[in-house]
C-alpha positions as CSV (number, residue, x, y, z in Angstrom):
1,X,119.9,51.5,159.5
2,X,123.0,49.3,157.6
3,X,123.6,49.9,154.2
4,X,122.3,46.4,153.2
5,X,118.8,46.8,154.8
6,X,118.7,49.7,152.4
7,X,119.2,47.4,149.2
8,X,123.0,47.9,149.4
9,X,124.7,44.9,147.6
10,X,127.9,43.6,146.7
11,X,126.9,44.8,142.9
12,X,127.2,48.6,144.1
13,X,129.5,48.1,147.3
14,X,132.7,47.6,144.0
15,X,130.8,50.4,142.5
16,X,131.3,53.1,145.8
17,X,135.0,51.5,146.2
18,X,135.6,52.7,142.1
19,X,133.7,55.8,143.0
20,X,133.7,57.5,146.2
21,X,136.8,59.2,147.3
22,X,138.2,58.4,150.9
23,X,135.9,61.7,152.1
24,X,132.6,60.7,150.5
25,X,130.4,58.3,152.0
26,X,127.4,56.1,150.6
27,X,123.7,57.2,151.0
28,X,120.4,56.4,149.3
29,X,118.0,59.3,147.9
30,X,115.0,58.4,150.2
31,X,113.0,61.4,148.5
32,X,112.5,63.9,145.7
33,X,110.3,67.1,146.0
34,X,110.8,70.1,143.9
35,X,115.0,69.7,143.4
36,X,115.4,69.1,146.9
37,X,116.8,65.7,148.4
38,X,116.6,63.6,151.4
39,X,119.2,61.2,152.3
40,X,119.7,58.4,154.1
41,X,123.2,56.2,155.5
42,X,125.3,55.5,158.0
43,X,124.5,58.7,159.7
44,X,121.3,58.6,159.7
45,X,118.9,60.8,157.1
46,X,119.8,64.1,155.8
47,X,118.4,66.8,153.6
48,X,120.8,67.3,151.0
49,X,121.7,68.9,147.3
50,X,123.6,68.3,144.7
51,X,127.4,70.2,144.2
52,X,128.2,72.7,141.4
53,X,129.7,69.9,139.5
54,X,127.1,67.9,139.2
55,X,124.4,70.5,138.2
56,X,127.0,72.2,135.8
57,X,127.9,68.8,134.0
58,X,124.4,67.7,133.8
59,X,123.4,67.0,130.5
60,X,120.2,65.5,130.8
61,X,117.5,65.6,134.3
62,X,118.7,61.5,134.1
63,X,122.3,63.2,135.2
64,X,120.5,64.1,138.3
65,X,119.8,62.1,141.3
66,X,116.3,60.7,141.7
67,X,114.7,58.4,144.4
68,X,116.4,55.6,145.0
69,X,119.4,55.9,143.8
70,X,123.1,55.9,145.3
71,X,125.4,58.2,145.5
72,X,128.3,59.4,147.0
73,X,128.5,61.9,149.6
74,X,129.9,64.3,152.1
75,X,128.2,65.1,155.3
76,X,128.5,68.4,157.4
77,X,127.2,66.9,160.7
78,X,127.9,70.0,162.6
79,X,125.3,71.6,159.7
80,X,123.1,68.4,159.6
81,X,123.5,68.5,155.9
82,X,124.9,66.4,152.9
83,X,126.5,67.3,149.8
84,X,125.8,65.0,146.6
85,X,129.4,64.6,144.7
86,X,128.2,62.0,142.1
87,X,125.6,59.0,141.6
88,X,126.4,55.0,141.3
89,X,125.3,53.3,138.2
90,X,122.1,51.8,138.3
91,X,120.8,48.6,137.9
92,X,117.3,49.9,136.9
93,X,116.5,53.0,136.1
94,X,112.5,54.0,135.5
95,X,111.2,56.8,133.1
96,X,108.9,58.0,131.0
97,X,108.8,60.9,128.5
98,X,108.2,64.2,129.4
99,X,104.7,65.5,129.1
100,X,104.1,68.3,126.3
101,X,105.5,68.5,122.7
102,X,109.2,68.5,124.2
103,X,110.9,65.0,123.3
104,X,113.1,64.5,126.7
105,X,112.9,61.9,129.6
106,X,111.4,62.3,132.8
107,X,113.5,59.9,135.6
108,X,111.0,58.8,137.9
109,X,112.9,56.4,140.0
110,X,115.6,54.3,140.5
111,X,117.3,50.6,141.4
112,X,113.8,49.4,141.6
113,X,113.3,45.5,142.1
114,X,109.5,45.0,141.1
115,X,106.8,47.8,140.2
116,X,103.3,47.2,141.0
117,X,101.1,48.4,138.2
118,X,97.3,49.8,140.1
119,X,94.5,50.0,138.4
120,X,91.1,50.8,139.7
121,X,88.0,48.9,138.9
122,X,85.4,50.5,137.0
123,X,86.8,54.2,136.3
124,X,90.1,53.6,136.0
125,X,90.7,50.2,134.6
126,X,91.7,50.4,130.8
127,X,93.9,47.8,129.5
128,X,95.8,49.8,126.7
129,X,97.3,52.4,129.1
130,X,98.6,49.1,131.2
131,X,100.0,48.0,128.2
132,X,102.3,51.3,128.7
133,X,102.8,50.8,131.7
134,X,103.8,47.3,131.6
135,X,106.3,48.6,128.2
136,X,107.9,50.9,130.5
137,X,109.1,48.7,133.5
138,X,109.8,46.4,131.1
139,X,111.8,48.9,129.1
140,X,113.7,49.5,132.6
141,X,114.0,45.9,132.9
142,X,112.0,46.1,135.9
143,X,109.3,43.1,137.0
144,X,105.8,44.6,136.6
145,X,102.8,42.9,138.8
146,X,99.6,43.9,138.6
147,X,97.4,45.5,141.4
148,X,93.5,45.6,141.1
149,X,92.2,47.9,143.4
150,X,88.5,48.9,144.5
151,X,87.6,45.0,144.1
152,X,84.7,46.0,147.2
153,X,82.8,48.5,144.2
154,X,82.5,45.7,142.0
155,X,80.8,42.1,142.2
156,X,83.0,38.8,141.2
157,X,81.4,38.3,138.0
158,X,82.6,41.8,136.9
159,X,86.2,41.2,138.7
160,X,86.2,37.6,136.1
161,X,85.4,39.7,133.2
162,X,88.2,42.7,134.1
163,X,91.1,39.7,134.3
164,X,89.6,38.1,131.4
165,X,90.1,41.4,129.4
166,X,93.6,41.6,130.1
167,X,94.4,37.8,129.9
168,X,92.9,38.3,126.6
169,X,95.0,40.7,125.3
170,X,98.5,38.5,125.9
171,X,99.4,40.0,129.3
172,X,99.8,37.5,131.9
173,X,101.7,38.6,134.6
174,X,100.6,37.7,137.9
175,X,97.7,39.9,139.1
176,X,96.6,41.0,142.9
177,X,93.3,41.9,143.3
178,X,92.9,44.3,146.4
179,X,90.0,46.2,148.5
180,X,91.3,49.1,150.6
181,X,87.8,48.7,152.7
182,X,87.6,45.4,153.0
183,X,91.9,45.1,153.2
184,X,91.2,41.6,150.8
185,X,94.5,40.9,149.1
186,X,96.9,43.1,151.6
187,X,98.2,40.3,152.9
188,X,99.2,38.5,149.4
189,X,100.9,42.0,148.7
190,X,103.2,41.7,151.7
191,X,104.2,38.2,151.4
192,X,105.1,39.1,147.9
193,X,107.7,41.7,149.1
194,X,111.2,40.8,150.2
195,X,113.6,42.2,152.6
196,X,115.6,44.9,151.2
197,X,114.1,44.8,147.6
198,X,112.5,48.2,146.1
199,X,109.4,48.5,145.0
200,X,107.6,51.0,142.9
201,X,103.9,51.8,142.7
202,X,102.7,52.7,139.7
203,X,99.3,53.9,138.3
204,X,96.8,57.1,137.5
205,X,95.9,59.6,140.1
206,X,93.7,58.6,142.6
207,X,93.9,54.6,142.3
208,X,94.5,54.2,145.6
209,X,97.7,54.5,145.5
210,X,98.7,56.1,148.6
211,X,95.8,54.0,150.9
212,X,97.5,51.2,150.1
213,X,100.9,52.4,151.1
214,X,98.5,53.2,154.6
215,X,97.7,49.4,154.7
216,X,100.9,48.3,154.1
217,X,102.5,50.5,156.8
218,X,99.3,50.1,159.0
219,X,98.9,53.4,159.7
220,X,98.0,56.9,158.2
221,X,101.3,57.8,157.2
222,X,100.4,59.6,153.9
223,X,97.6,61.6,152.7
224,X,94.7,60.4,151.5
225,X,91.5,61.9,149.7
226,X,87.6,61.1,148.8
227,X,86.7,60.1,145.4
228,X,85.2,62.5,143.4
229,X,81.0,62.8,142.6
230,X,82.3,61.0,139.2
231,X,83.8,57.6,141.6
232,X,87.0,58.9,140.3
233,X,90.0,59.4,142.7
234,X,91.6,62.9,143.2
235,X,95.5,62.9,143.2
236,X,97.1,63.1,146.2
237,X,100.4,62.6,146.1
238,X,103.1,65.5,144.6
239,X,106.4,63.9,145.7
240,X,108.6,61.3,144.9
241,X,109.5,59.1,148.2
242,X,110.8,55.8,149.0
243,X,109.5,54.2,151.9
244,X,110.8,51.4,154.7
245,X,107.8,49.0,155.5
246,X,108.5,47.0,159.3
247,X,108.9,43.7,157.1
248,X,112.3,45.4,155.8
249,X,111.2,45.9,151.9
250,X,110.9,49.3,150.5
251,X,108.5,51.0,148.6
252,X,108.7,54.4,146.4
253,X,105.6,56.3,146.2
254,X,105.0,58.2,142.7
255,X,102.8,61.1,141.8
256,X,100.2,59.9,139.3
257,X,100.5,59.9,135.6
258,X,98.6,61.9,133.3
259,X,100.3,61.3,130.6
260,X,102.4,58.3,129.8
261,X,104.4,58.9,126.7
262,X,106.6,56.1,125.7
263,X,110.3,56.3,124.6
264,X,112.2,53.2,123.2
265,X,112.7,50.8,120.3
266,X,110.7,48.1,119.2
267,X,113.0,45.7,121.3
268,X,111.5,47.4,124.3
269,X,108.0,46.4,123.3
270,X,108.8,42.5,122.8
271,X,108.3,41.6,127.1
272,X,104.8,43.4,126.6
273,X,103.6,41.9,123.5
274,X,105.4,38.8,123.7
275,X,102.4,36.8,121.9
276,X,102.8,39.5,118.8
277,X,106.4,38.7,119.4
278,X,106.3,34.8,119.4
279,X,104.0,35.4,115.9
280,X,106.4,37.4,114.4
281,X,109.0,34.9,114.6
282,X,106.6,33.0,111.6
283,X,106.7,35.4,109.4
284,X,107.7,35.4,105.7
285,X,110.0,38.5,106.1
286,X,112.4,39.2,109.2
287,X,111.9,42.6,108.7
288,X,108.1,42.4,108.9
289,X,106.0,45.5,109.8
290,X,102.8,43.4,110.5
291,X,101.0,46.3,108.4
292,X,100.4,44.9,104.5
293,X,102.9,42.0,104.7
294,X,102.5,38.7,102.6
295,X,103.0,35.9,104.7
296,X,102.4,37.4,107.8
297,X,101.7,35.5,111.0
298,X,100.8,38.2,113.3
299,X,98.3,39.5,110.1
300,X,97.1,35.6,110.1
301,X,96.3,35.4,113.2
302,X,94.4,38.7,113.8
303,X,92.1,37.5,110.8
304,X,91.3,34.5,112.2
305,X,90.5,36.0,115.8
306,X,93.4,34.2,117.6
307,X,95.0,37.8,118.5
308,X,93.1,40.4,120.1
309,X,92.4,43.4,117.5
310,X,92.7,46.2,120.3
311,X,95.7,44.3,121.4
312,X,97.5,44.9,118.1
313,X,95.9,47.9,117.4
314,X,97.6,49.3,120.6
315,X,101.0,47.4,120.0
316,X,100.8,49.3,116.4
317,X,100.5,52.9,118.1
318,X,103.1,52.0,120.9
319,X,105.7,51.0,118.0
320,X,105.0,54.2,116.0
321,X,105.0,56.0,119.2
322,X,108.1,54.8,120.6
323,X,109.9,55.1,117.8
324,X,109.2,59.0,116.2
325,X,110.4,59.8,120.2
326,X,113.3,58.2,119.9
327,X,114.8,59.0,116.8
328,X,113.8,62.9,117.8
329,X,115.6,62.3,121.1
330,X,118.3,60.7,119.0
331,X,118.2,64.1,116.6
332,X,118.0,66.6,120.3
333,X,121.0,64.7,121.7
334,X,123.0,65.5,118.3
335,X,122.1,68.9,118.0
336,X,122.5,69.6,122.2
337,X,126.3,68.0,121.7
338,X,126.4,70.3,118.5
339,X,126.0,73.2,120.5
340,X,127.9,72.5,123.7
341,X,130.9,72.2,120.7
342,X,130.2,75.6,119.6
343,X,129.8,77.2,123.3
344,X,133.2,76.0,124.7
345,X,134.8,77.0,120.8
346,X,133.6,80.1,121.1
347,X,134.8,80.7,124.8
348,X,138.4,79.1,123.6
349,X,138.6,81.7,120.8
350,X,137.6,84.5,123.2
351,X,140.3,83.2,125.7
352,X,142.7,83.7,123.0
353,X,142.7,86.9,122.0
354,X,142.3,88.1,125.3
């Protein structure tokens, strides 16, 4: 394939010129599994790692390639293998924090266009964990739509009520609703995707995730399995891969989420909650916390039923949420560069009287 069917744009072509030394060529990370790579340019795809340099100068897993990015590269065709060297800047760049105690990001993907946000009908569907979702492409300045899925389990009325729910509480991004069975709304997915754009499917295990990537590819490609006795999906999927559909888009396939811990500032949370946003903007105090406030508009409204109590309930844990991880990310980063000052001291000193 050429470089620009792959998303390769002027934007990171005067990146690779800055970048890549006269040896090193351009390739995308078409997957992730277990700190191995695949890669794929010019040459065709690759299995690949990253050089000495890069893991020894890593600071962070966000130093370290992930699916689709860019990166610079040296192929050993007689070995049918690629060395990593260094990766492009990105344009988008989407993660979460890591699950557990430990304040740190997890990079999920990257140079992502649009992510589609699946929910399943019934079992899954819950409209405060799409409100995470929607804060963390937004956070990554990446387009979020919405993807209903297992519309066939469910009757119209009850489909009404589900995009009533989260019209209700301020989101209104554009919504698909889609049956795997039936293949209603397929279709409206494809003609939403464009040539050389990436997208990113996003959602819980077992949405339907990886059926949908079926019917998009029409045919089997990836793994699929029954629901559960509960009508709950099983996860599947335990890689992170991005994927060339025949109408030339792309789409990366995620493992599902479990746990969706939130890492940002309040700014991030403004594209989400834009309505508590817009209401903020009429309060007495710039500074307003929404909490205890006089002359609060976002406290105004909620008393007189114009915004959605879970709604700002949920934008209320988000804050405090995003926020504590932050400034203890902030505090990890300080005391991480603290030590690294103290290792190479130490190994000057030693030097020295050696």
């Amino acid at each position: 394939m050429e470089l620009n069917e792959l998303g390769f744009d002027d934007w990171f072509r005067e990146k690779a010129a800055e970048q890549c030394s006269s040896d090193q060529q351009v390739s995308r990370v078409m997957a992730v599994d277990r700190g191995r790579f695949t890669v794929r340019g010019e040459h065709g795809e690759f299995p690949a790692k990253v050089t000495g340099k890069v893991m020894h100068t890593a600071e962070s897993t966000s130093d370290f390639p992930c699916v689709g990015d860019w990166v610079c590269v040296q192929y050993r065709e007689d070995e049918k293998f690629a060395s990593i060297h260094s990766i492009l800047p990105r344009k988008s760049l989407l993660r979460r924090k890591t699950i557990g105690k430990e304040i740190e990001y997890q990079v999920i993907a990257a140079n992502i266009d649009a992510a589609f946000v699946v929910q399943a009908c019934q079992f899954d569907f819950n409209v405060n964990r799409l409100e995470r979702y929607l804060v963390m492409a937004n956070e990554s300045h990446i387009e979020p739509i919405l993807i209903l899925t297992k519309i066939d389990t469910i009757n119209p009325q009850e489909l009404e009520q589900y995009t009533a729910s989260i019209r209700q509480a301020g989101i209104d991004n554009r919504i698909i609703a889609v049956s795997n069975v039936t293949g209603v709304g397929i279709d409206e997915i494809r003609e939403t995707m464009k040539p050389a754009a990436t997208y990113c499917l996003l959602g819980s295990s077992g949405v339907g995730k990886s059926t949908l990537i079926n019917q998009l590819l029409g045919q089997e490609a990836l793994a699929t399995k029954e629901v559960s006795e509960t009508g709950e999906g099983r996860h599947t999927t335990v890689r992170r891969q991005l994927i060339v559909l025949k109408q030339g888009a792309m789409l990366i396939d995620t493992p599902g989420m479990r746990e969706l811990g939130i890492i940002g500032t309040e700014e991030d949370l403004v594209e989400s909650f834009d309505d508590i946003a817009e209401l903020s903007l009429k309060c007495r105090f710039s500074d307003c916390a929404h909490i205890s406030e006089p002359g609060c508009a976002v406290r105004a409204a909620l008393e007189s039923g114009d915004l959605n109590e879970k709604h700002y309930n949920n934008y209320l844990k988000l804050k405090r949420e995003a926020e504590f991880n932050q400034q203890s990310l902030v505090e990890k980063r300080k005391k991480d560069k603290a030590f690294g000052r103290l290792v190479r001291s130490a190994g000057k000193n030693k030097n020295k009287q050696e």
